[in-house]
C-alpha positions, 0 to 999 in steps of 0.5 A, a space after each residue: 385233370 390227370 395226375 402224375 406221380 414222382 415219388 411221394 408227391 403227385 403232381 396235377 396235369 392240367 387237360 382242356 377239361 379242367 376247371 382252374 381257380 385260383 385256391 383260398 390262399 391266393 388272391 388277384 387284385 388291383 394295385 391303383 398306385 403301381 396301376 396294375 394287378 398283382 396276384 398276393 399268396 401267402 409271403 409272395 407277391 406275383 405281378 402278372 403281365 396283361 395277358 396273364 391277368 386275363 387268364 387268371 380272369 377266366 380262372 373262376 373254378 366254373 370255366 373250362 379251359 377249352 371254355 376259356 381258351 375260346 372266350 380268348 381266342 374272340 378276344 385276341 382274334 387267334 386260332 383257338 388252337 394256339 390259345 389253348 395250347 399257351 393256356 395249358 401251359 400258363 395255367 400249369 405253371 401256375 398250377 406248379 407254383 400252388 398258385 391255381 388248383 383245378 
């Protein structure tokens, strides 16, 4: 992990290294009425895609994302290359939105 600074909030930068975990606050749980999962924070309601379930899965605080994105890469039959890249960038959207912590 690496972090940038803007002013008088330092913004987190997630690299292959890091381990992302979903914080205290924010849980990933399974709706059985709408049939799917929603990720609850405080106030908010998020309804990730499928993909996106299987990333915040992965998001255990002990994985890496180099880990994750290889466990996926098997899953999806994709080059790990490509998969890493679109989970840095999911999991730094997420982590913008105080929704992953590394």
């Amino acid at each position: 992990m690496t972090s940038v600074s803007a002013g008088s909030r330092t913004r987190a930068i997630a690299t292959a290294q890091a381990r992302p975990a979903l914080p205290r606050h924010v849980r990933l749980r399974f709706d059985p009425v709408r049939g799917r999962h929603a990720v609850l924070a405080p106030e908010r309601v998020y309804w990730p895609d499928d993909i996106a379930v299987d990333i915040l899965k992965l998001c255990d605080g002990e994985r890496t994302i180099a880990a994750m994105s290889a466990t996926l890469a098997t899953e999806y039959t994709a080059p790990v290359e490509t998969i890493e890249a679109d989970v840095l960038e999911f999991i730094q959207g997420w982590m913008d939105l105080r929704l992953l912590t590394l």
